[in-house]
C-alpha positions in Angstrom: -29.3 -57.0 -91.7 -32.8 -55.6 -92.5 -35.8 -57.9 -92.2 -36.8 -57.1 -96.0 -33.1 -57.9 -97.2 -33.1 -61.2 -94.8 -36.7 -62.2 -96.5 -35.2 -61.8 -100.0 -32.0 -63.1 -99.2 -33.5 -66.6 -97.3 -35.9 -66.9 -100.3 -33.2 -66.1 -102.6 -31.1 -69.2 -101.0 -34.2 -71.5 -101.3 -34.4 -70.8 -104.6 -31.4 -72.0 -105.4 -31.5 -75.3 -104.5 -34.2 -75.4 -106.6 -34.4 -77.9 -109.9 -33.6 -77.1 -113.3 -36.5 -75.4 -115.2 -38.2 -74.5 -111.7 -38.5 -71.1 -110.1 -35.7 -69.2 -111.6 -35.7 -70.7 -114.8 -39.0 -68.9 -116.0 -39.6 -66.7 -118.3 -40.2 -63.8 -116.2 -37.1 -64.1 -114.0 -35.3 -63.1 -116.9 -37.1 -59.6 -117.2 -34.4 -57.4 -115.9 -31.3 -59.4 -117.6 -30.7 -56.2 -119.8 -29.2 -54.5 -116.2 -26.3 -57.3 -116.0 -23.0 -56.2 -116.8 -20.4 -53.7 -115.7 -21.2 -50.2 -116.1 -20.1 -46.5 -116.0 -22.8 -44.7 -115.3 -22.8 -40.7 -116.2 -25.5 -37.8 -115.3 -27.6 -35.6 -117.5 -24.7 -33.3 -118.5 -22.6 -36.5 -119.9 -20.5 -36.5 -116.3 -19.2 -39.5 -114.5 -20.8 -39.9 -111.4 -20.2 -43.9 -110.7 -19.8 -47.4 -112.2 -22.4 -50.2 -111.0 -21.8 -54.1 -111.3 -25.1 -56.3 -111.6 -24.7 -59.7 -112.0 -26.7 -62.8 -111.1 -26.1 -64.8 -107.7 -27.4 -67.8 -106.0 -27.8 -69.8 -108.5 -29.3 -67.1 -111.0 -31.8 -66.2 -108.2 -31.1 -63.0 -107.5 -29.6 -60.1 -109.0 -26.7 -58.0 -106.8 -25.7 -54.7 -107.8 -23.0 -52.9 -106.1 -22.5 -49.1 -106.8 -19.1 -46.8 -106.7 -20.1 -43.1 -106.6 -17.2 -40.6 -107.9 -16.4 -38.3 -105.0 -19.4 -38.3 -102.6 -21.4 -40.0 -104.5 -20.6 -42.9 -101.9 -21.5 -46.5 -102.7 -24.5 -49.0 -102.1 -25.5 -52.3 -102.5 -28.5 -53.2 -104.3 -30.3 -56.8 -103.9 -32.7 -57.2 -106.5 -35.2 -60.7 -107.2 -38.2 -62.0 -108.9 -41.3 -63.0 -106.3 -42.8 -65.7 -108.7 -46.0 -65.7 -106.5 -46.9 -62.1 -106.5 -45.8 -61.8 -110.4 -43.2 -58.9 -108.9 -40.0 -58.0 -109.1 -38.4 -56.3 -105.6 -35.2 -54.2 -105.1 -33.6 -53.9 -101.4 -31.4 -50.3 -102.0 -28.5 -50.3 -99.1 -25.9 -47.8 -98.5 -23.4 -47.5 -95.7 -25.3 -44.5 -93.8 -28.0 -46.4 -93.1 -30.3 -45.5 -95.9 -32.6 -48.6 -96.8 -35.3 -48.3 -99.3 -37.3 -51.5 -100.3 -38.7 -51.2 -104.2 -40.9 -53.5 -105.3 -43.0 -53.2 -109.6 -42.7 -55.0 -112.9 -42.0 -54.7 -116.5 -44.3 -51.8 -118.2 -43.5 -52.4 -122.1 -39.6 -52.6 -122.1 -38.4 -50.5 -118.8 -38.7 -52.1 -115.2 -41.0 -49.8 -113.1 -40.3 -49.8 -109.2 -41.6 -47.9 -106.3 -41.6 -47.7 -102.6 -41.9 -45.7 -99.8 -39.0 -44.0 -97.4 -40.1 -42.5 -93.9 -37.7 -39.9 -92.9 -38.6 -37.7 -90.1 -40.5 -34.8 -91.8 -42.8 -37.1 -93.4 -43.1 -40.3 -96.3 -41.4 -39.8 -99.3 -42.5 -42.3 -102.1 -39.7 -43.3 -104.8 -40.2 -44.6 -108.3 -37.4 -45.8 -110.3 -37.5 -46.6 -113.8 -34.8 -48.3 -115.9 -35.1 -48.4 -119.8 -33.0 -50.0 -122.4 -31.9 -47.9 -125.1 -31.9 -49.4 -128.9 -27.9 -47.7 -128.8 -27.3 -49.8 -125.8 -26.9 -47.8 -122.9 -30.0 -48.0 -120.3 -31.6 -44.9 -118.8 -32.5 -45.0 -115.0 -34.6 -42.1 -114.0 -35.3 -42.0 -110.3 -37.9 -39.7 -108.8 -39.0 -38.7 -105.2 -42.8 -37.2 -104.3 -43.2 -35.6 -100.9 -47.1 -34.8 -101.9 -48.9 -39.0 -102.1 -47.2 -38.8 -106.0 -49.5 -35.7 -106.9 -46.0 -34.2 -108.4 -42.6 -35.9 -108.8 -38.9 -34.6 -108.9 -36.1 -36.0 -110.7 -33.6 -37.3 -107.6 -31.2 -38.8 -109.9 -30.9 -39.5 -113.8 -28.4 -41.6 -114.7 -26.9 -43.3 -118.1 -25.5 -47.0 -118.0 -23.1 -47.3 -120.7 -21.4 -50.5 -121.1 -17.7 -51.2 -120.0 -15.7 -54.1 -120.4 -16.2 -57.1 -118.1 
């Protein structure tokens, strides 16, 4: 396990013992509630390309996503959680070949703003990930890659979280 994910995951656990109306209990751990559920998620042209499960774990600590892609779309696990002392919200991104990516932002008006950095061999590609509720429902998550310090950024994956029953 990754030393980011065993981090999260050990304060995560602490957490949870933790009293009623103490750390996980505020206000702002409750930012990112409107990702919970079951969804299908589709592409820009309306297509199915996965369904993602959020839903809360040790003891409403911590978010867990886990990800089915259609085809090769493949799967991943996402841990996400609330650091109460840096007033930021962090996302460990798994998947089974290997790919980690540790996000870490906050809420900018009513979408979750994340970003972090991936070093692959030709150089450091930075990732931002934004997911937005929709007044319909749905909520948008637009993930984008820079290869140039986030001079310029590229779509990497747009995706559409409709609700589908629990």
């Amino acid at each position: 396990m990754r030393p980011h994910l065993v981090a999260l995951l050990s304060a995560a656990l602490v957490s949870a013992e933790s009293h009623p109306g103490e750390p996980c209990e505020i206000a702002q751990h409750r930012e990112f509630d409107f990702v919970i559920g079951n969804w299908l998620v589709r592409d820009s042209s309306g297509q199915a390309v996965g369904t993602a499960t959020i839903a809360r774990a040790f003891g409403g600590c911590v978010l867990v996503e886990t990800w089915l892609g259609v085809g090769s779309a493949g799967e991943s696990l996402g841990i996400i959680g609330y650091e109460p002392d840096r007033g930021r919200w962090r996302r460990e991104f798994l998947d089974p070949s290997g790919v980690t990516l540790m996000l870490e932002g906050r809420l900018n008006g009513a979408a979750m703003v994340m970003t972090g950095k991936e070093y692959p061999a030709d150089g450091v590609q930075m990732h931002r990930v934004t997911w937005t509720p929709t007044r319909e429902g749905p909520v948008e998550q637009r993930w984008q890659t820079s290869a140039d310090g986030g001079r310029s950024w590229q779509i990497r994956f747009y995706g559409l979280y409709q609700r589908i029953a629990e």
